[in-house]
C-alpha positions in Angstrom: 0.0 0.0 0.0 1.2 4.0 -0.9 0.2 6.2 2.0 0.4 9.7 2.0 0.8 11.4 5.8 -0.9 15.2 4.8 -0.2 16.4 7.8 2.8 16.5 9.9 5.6 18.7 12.3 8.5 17.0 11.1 10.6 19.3 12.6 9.6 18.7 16.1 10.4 14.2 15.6 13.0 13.0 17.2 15.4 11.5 16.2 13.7 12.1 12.8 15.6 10.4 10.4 14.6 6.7 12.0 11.3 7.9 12.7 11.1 7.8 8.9 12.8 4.9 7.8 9.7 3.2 9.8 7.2 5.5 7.6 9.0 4.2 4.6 9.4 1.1 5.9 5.1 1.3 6.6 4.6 2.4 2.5 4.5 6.1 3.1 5.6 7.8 -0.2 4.7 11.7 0.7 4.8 13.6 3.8 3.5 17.5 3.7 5.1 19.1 7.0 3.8 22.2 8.2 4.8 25.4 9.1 3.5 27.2 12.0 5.5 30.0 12.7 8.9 31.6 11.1 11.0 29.4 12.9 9.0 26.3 11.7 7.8 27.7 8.2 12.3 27.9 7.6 13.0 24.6 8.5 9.9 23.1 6.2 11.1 25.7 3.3 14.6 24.7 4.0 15.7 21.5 5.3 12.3 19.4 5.2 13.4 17.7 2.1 17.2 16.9 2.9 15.6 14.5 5.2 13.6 12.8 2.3 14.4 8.7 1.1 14.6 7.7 -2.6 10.9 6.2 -2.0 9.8 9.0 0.2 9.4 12.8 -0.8 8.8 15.5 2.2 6.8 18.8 0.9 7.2 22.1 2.7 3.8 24.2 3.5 4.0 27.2 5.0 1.1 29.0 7.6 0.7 30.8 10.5 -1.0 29.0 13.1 -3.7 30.4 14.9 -1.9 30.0 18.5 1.6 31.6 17.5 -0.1 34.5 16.1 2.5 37.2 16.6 0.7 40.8 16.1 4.2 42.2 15.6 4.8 40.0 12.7 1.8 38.7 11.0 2.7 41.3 7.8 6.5 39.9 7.8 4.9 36.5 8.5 2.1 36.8 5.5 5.1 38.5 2.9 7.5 35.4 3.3 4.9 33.1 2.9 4.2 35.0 -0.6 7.5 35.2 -1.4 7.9 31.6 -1.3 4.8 30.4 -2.7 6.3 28.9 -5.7 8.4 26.6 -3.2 5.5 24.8 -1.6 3.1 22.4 -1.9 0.3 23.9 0.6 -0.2 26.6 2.7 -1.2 25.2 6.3 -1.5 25.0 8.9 -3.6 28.0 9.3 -7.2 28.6 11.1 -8.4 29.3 14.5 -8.6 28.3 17.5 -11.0 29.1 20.4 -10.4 26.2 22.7 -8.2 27.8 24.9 -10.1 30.1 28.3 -7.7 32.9 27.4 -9.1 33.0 23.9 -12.7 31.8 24.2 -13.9 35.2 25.8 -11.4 37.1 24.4 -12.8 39.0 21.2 -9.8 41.2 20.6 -7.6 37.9 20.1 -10.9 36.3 18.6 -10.7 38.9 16.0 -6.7 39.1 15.0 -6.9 35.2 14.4 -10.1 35.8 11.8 -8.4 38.9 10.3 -4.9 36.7 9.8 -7.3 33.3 8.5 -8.6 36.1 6.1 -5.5 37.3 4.8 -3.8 33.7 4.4 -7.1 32.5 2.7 -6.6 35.7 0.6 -3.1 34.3 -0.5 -4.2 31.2 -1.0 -7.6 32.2 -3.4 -4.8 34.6 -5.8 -2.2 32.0 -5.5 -4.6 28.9 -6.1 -3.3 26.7 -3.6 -4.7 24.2 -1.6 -4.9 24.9 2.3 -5.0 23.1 5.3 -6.8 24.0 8.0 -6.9 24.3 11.9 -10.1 25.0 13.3 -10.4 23.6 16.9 -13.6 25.4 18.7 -14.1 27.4 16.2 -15.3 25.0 13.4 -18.0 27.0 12.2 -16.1 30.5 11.8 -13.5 28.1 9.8 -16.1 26.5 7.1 -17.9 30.0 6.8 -15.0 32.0 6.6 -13.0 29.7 4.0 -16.6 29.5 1.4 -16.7 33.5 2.0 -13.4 34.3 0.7 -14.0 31.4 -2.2 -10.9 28.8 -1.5 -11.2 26.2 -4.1 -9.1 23.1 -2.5 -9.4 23.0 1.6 -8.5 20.5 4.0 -10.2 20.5 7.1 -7.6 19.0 9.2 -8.7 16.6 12.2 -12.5 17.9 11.9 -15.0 17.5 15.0 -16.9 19.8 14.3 -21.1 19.8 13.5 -22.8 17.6 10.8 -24.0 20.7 9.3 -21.1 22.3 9.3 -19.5 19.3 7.8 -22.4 19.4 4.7 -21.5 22.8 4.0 -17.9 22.4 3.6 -18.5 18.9 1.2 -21.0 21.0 -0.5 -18.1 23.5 -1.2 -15.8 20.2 -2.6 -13.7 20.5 0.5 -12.3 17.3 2.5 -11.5 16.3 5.5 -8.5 14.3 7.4 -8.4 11.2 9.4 -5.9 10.8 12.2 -5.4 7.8 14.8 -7.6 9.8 17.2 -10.3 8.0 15.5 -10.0 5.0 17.6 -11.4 6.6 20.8 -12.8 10.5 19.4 -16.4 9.9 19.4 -16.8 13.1 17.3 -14.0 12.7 15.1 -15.7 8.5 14.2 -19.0 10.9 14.2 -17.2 13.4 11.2 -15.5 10.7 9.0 -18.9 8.3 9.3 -20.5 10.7 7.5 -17.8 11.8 5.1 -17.6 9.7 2.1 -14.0 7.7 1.4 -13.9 10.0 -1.7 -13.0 13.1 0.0 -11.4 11.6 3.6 -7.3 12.2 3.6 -4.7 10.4 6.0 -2.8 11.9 8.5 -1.1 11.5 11.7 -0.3 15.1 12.8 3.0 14.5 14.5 4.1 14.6 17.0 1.2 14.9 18.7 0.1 12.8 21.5 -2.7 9.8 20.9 -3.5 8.6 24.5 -0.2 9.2 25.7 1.7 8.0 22.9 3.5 10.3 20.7 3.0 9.8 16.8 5.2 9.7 13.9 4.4 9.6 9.8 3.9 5.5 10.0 0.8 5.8 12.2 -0.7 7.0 9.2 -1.5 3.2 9.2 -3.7 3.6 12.6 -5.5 6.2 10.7 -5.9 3.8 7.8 -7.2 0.8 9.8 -9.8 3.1 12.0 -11.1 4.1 8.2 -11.2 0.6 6.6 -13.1 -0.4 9.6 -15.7 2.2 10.3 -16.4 1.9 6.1 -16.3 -1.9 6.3 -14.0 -1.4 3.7 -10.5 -2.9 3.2 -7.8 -1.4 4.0 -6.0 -1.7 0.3 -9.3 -0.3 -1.0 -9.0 2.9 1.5 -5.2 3.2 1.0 -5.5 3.5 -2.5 -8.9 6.0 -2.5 -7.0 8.2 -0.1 -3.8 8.6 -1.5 -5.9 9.4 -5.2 -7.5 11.8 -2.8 -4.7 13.4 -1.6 -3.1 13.3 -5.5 -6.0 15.6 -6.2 -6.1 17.8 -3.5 -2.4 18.6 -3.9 -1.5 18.0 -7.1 1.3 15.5 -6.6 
């Protein structure tokens, strides 16, 4: 089976390099890492894919995530991003976030993550890319915002959000991702349930922790199996769906 892992932080693995000879090793053939800030957007730009194996190619995107929004530097932030959109495969990850207490009754901060969303989903409309997007506790602002602005390719990265929000952004011709969470999030099983296989991706999102386990790009295959068996499909059947889907979406 060819996996593709669309969403990762490779720069934050340790000690990458073994980490993946086991993705290879599990049939992953692309990795997209993601920039989330400056630091992290130069190290996808810049040393993501001296890391990649002769059966395994990394692709830089670059984004501001909504939690290291720095007001003093979302305009130097947003120009590199343009100035190196020829360079990337994606911009991500990018969104908002209202899960956190210091954000959820704040509207000032509220407000400077929809205006930078805005003007990153303004880059990507001129510069027809796809995006991937963030959009914990804030799901709804995230689907309206991203049909608003007219984005053509979208991921909505580790969805939970509502079924109705979820028809409005397949309406649109956006996707969705699949992570391992799926074998204990009742609202993630909820979201890819009612998503059909033709427009789920694969992803792990790591390193991020599943029940106390760190991740890496080979537990794309956890994500797989959850899939395979909440379709009652097999898992060749939803490796090689998802990886078409991801081939579209990106333009591999």
């Amino acid at each position: 089976m060819k996996l593709i892992d669309t969403h990762a932080h490779l720069e934050d693995i340790e000690p990458l390099d073994e980490a993946l000879t086991r993705a290879e090793q599990a049939g992953v053939t692309k990795i997209i890492t993601m920039g989330v800030d400056r630091k992290s957007n130069q190290w996808a730009l810049n040393e993501s894919s001296k890391h990649a194996r002769l059966s395994l190619k990394i692709y830089p995107a670059l984004g501001i995530h909504p939690s290291w929004i720095d007001e003093q530097r979302v305009d130097a932030d947003l120009e590199f991003i343009e100035e190196n959109i020829s360079k990337i495969i994606a911009v991500g990850e990018i969104g908002l976030d209202y899960w956190y207490k210091t954000v959820r009754k704040d509207e000032q901060k509220k407000n400077l993550q929809r205006e930078t969303f805005r003007r990153l989903l303004e880059v990507v409309k001129k510069h027809k890319k796809p995006v991937s997007i963030h959009s914990r506790g804030a799901w709804t602002d995230c689907v309206d915002i991203a049909i608003e602005i007219g984005v053509e390719k979208a991921v909505f990265h580790w969805f939970t959000g509502s079924l109705k929000d979820l028809k409005k952004l397949l309406d649109k011709g956006y996707y969705v991702s699949a992570t391992p969470a799926l074998s204990y999030s009742k609202e993630h099983k909820s979201i890819i349930e009612n998503t059909p296989l033709d427009r789920i991706l694969l992803e792990t999102d790591s390193p991020v922790m599943y029940q106390g386990e760190s991740s890496e790009p080979s537990h794309v295959l956890k994500a797989l199996y959850c899939v395979a068996e909440l379709k009652k499909e097999k898992n060749e059947i939803v490796a090689q769906i998802t990886t078409e889907n991801a081939k579209k979406v990106f333009g591999f």
